[in-house]
N, C-alpha and C positions, 0 to 999 in steps of 0.2 A: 411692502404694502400692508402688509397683513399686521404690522406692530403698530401704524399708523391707524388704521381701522379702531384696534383697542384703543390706543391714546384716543380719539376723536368722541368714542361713547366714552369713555369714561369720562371726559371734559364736560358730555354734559348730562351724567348723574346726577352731577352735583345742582346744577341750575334747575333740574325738574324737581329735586328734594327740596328743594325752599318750600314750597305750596303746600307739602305732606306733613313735612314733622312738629306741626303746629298743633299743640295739645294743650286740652281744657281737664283739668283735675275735677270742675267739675260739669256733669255734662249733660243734666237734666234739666235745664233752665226753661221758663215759660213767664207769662205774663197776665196780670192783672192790671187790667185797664193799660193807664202809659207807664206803668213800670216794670220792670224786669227782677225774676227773682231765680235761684237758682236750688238748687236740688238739695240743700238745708232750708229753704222756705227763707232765704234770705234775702233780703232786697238789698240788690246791687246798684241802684240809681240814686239812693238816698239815704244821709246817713244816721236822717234824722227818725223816730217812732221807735215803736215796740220792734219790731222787725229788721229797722235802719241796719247798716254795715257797722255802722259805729253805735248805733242802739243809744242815742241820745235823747234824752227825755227829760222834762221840765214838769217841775210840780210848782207851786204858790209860789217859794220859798227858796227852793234849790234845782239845780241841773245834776243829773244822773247819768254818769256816762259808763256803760256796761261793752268795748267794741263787740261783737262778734266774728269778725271777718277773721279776725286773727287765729280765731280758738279752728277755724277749716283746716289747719296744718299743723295741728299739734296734737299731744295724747292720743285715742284711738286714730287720726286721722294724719296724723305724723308721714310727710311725704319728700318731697327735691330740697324745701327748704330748711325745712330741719336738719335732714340728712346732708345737706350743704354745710350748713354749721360744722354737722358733726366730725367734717373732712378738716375742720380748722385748727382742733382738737391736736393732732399727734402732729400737725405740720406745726407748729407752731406754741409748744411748750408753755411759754413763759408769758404768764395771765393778762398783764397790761400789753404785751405786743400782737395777743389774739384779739382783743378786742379793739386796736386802731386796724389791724389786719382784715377783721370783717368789716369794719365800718368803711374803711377804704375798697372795698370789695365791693359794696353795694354803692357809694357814692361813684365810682369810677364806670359801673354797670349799669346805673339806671338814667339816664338822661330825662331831664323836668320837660315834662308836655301835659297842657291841661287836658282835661277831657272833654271838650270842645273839641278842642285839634285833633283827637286821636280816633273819638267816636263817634263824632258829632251828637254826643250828647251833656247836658252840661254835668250831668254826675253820672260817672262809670267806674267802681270797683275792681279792682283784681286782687285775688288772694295772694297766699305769698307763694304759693307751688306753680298756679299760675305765672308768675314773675318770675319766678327761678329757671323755669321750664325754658320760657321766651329765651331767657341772658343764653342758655346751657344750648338753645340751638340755633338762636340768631347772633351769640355775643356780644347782643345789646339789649335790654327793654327799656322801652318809654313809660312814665305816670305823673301823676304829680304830687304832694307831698304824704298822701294815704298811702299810696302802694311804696313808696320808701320807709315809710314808719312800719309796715306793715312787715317785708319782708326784713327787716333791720332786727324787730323783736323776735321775728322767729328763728332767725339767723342765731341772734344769741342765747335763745333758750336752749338749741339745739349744740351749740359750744358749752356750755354749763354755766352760764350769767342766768343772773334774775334783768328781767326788762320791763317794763312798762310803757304800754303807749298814751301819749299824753296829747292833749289837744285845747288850742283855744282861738279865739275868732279868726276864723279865713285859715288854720293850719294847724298840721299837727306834727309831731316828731317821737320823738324816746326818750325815756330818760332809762338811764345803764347803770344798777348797784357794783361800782366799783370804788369800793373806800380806798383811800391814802392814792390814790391815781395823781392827783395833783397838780397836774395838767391844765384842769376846769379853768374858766375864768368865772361863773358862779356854781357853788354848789349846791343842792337841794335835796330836800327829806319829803320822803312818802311814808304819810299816817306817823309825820312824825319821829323816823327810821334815818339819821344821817346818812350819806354814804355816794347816794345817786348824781350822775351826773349828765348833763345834754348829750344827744345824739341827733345834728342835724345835719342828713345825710343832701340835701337836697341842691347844695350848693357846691360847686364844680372844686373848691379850693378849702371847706369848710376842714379843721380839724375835732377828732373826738375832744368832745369836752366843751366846745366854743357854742355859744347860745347869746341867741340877738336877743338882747335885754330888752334896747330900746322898742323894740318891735311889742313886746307883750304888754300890752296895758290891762288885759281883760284876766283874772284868776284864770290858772292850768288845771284841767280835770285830768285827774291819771287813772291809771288802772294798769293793776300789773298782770301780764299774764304767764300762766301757770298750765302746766301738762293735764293736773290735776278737776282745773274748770272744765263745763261740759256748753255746747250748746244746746238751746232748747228745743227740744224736740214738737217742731209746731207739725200738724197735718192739715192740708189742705183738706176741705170737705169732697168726699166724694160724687156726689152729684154736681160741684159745681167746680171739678178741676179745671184749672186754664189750661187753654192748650199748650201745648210745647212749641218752644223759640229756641232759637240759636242768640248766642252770646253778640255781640254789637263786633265787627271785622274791624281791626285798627286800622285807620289809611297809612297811608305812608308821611310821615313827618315831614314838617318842613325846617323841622332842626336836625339836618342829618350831620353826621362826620364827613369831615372836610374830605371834598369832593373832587377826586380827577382834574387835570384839566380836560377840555371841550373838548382836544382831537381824542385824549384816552379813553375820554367818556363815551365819545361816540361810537369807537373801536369797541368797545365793552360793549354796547348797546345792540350792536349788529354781530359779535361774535359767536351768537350761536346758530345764527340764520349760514353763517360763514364753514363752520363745523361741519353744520347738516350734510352743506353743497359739497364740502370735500370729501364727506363718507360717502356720498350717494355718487360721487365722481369716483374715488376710489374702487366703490364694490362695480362701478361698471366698466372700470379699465379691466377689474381683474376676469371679472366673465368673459370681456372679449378674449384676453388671452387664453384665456382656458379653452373657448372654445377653437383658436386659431392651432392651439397645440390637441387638439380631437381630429379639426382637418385635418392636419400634416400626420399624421398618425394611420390614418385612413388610407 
């Protein structure tokens, strides 16, 4: 009785640990008016302004695309996903097969969910430590094609590639400096630079290199990032700090991995209510015996 006791709690550590190990890299977030910004003074709701996650901006003339989101998990702020890269590194030697190996890593990990579906908001952000944190304790996270470009670039800066996150109407992705890779079906230059090739993680069967042509009609803004870039250090005024908020709770998807059937699921559904009744049965079979061996002893 007493091995069964242990097995019964420990069955369900595990189901109460789902709720806890849910971690925000960053964790001072608040809000200004309806949008949400977090503890770089960044706005997670939008990717567009001075401030945007993507920090996109329009003069007469030109569009200025500078992201920010990405620079939260690299150089001083170097955190899961970097350090995820950097595990790719000695597993995996040989240059072209670490970089299908990451890409595969994050396309196989991230399942597409708008931000609709996940926040109920129409634009919600995660960085990439955020994302890696989810995969490393849920073994899945959900986004849609930000937070794959997002943790994709970080991913490789922290293997030793140069990346760049790239974006144009309704999507964004990476482009990956990997010359003579050969793979690609188009190749492309930043600033000019031959070498770079597509990284779109976003699709369930995509390979590195493959880029939907016909999809792009509008010019790609890139930007490559770099350990070396900084974000910018905004302050909120003091008399007029917003108060502090919690981050937006993702529901539960309704694009989940193929699901039980009905009676497993049901089994699943009731088997911790099932556990309880049998330790709370257990620990009072054993008291009564215990006490029945006090009487006869007596």
């Amino acid at each position: 009785m007493r091995t069964f006791l242990i097995f019964a709690m420990a069955a369900l550590i595990p189901l109460a640990s789902i709720y806890i190990c849910f971690a925000w890299p960053s964790s001072d977030f608040y809000k200004e008016e309806d949008a949400i910004f977090d503890d770089w003074h960044v706005c997670r709701t939008n990717a567009y302004g001075e401030r945007g996650f993507l920090q996109v901006t329009e003069t007469e003339t030109d569009a200025i695309f500078q992201p920010l989101i990405p620079f939260e998990s690299v150089g001083e702020y170097t955190d899961t996903a970097y350090r995820l890269g950097e595990q790719f590194v000695e597993k995996y030697p040989d240059h072209y097969q670490r970089a299908e190996k990451i890409f595969e890593y994050v396309r196989d990990t991230v399942q597409y969910l708008p931000d609709i579906d996940q926040f109920d908001m129409d634009e919600y952000a995660l960085n990439a430590d955020e994302i890696a944190n989810i995969i490393q304790t849920e073994g899945i996270a959900y986004g849609d094609c930000e937070e794959f470009a997002v943790l994709l670039a970080v991913m490789y800066l922290g293997a030793g590639y140069r990346s760049a996150v790239v974006i144009f109407p309704g999507h964004s992705a990476v482009l990956l400096y990997l010359p003579d890779y050969g793979k690609e079906n188009v190749p492309f230059s930043l600033d000019g630079e031959p070498g770079w090739i597509w990284a779109e993680a976003t699709g369930n069967t995509n390979p590195l290199g493959w880029c939907p042509v016909g999809q792009m009609g509008e010019p790609v803004l890139a930007h490559e990032i770099t350990a070396g870039e900084h974000l910018p250090l905004w302050q909120a005024p003091e008399e007029e700090l917003p108060p502090e908020t919690q981050p937006p709770e993702p529901k539960p998807p309704e694009m989940q991995p193929p699901k039980p059937s009905s009676s497993s699921g049901a089994l699943a559904a009731i088997l911790p209510a099932i556990l309880f009744i049998l330790m709370i049965t257990g620990i009072a079979i054993f008291v009564r015996k215990r006490r029945r061996r006090w009487a006869r002893s007596q």
